[in-house]
N, C-alpha and C positions, 0 to 999 in steps of 0.2 A: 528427201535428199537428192532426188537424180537432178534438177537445177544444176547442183554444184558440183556433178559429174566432170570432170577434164579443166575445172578449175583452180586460180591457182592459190595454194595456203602455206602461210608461212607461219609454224610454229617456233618457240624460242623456248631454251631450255628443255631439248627435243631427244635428249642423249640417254634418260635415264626417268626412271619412276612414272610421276602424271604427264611430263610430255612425252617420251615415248611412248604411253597408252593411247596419248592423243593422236599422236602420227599414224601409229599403226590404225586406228580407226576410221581417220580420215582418210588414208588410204585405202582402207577397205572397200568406200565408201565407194571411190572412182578419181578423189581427188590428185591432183600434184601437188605432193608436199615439200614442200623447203623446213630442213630442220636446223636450226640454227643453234649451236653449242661450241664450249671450247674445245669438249673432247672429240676430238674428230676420227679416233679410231673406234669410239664408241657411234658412234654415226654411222660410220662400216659397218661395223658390225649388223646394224639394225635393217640399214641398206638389203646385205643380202638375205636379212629374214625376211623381207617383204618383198622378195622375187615370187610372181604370180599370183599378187595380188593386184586387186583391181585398175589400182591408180599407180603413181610414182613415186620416189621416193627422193628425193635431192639433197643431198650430202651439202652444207656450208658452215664451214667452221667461221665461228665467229665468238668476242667476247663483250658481251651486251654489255658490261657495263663501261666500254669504251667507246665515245661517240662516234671518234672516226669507223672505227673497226664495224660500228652497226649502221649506219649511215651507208657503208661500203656493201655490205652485204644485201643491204635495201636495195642500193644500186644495182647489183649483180642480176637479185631477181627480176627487177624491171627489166635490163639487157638480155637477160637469155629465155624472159616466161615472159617477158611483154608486162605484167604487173603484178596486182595483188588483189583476190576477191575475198579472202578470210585471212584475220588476224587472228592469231591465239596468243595473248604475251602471256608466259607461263613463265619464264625463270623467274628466280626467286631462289634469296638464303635467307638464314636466321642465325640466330646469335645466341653461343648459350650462357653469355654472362648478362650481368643486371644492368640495365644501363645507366646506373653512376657509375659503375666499376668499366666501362667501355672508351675503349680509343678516341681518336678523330677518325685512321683511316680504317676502323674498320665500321663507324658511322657512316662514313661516305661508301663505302662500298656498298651499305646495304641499304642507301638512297641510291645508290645509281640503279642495283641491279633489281630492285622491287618497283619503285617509283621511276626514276628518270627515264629510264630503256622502257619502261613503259606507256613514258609519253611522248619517247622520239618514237617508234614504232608507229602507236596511234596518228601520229601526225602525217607520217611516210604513207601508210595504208590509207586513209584518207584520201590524200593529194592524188594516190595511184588509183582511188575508185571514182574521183571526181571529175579526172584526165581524159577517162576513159567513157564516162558516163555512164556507168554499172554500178549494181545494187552491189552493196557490201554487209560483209559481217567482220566486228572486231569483238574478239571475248578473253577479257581480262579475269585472268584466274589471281582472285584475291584469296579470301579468310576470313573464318569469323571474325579473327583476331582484327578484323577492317570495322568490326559493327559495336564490338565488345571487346574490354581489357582482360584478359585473366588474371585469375592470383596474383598475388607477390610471387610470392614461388617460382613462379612458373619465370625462369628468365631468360627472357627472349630481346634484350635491348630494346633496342627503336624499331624492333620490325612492326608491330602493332602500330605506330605511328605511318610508316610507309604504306602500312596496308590501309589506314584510313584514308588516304592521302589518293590510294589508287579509288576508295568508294566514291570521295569526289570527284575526282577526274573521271570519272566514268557518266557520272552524272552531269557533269559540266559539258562534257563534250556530248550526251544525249540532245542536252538543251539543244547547244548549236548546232546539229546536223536537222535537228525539228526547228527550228526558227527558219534553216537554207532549205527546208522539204526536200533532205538529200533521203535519196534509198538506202541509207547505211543504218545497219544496226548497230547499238554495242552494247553489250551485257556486261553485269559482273557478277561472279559465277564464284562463291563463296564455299567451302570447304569447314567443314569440320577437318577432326584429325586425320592427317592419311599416311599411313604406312611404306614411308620410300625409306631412302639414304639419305634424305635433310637434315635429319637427327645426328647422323652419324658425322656428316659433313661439318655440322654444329658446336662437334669436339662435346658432346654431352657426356661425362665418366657413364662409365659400364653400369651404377646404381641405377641412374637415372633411366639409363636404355630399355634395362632390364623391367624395371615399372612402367614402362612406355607399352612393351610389348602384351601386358595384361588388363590395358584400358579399352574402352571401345574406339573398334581404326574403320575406317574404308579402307578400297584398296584404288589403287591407280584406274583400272578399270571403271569404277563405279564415276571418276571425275570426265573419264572418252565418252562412256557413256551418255552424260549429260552434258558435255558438247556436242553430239549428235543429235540429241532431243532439240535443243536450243538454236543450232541449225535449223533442222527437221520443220519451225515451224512456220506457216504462212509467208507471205509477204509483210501483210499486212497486222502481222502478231508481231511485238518484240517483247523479249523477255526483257527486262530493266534488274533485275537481281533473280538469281537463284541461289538460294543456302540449302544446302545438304550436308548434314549431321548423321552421326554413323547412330544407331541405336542405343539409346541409353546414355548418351553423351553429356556430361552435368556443367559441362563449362560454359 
């Protein structure tokens, strides 16, 4: 990891759960991290928890699933850190109705802010590693639910779709950075269940909560951790998937 000492990382969806675990780790690390969220008091907050650690912490409020507003924020860090050497797109919601029984605008939201904002991002980060002439890394936090459908039961709308959607573009954009022999990596970095607030966000009734909390989880930690591994390796190594499943996990 010391390479990516004083460099600079933009994670999304940075406020709460697996992107604050990511921040604080990459900071740990040595990096300058840009946390990009709506909540920006929740930002604060996190801000002054990582006073005296290694790297920095940069507060930008932002709402990925609006082009301008992310597009602007991309902009920001280019003007006050010069560019981008590590993408993390991390935000991400779900839905806890079935998806016959679902909206339009809340199908669009959960293409924007799974899928879209994860492909303005990779584009941004890109253009800012190619500018520059520097190795990059971009690591799209998907889901199993990108490789595999769950149950009926289980109802999650279109997110499953979005997350498949990010396994290609992940893969699509592999191709092309190997066809231009650019020094950019990009992973997708797949999860089993993890134990944050997305459930709760999800509007899932208390039944359902309640038998969440007795399945097998990770925890936020265990997904920094494994951004650091995937960092951590080679030049010349890239990881192209990583799936971690918590113990015992039957889905």
């Amino acid at each position: 990891m010391d390479r990516w000492v004083g460099k600079v990382a933009v994670v999304t969806g940075a406020s709460a759960g697996i992107g604050a675990a990511i921040a604080e780790a990459l900071v740990k690390e040595g990096l300058l991290v840009v946390g990009f969220a709506r909540r920006q008091v929740k930002l604060e907050v996190l801000a002054k928890s990582f006073h005296g650690l290694k790297g920095k912490f940069y507060v930008k409020q932002c709402d990925v699933s609006n082009e301008e507003d992310l597009v602007a924020a991309f902009n920001w860090v280019k003007t006050e850190l010069g560019g981008i050497d590590v993408l993390v797109n991390n935000a991400g919601v779900i839905n806890s109705r079935k998806f016959l029984d679902d909206d339009i605008p809340s199908l669009r939201n959960m293409l924007n802010v799974n899928f879209v904002a994860t492909a303005i991002g990779t584009q941004e980060a890109v253009a800012s590693m190619r500018s520059r002439k520097v190795p990059g890394h971009i690591i799209n936090i998907n889901s199993v639910a990108g490789h595999v459908t769950p149950p009926v039961p289980m109802a999650i709308s279109a997110y499953c779709s979005t997350k498949y959607a990010v396994t290609a573009l992940t893969e699509t954009v592999r191709k092309e950075l190997a066809a231009a022999n650019a020094e950019i990596k990009i992973t997708s970095l797949s999860p089993g269940f993890v134990a944050t607030e997305i459930l709760q966000k999800a509007s899932y009734d208390a039944t359902v909560l309640e038998r969440f909390r007795h399945v097998p989880h990770l925890e936020p930690k265990d997904i920094s951790d494994a951004v650091v591994y995937v960092l951590g390796t080679p030049q010349n190594v890239q990881i192209t998937e990583l799936t971690i499943r918590p113990l015992n996990e039957t889905m």
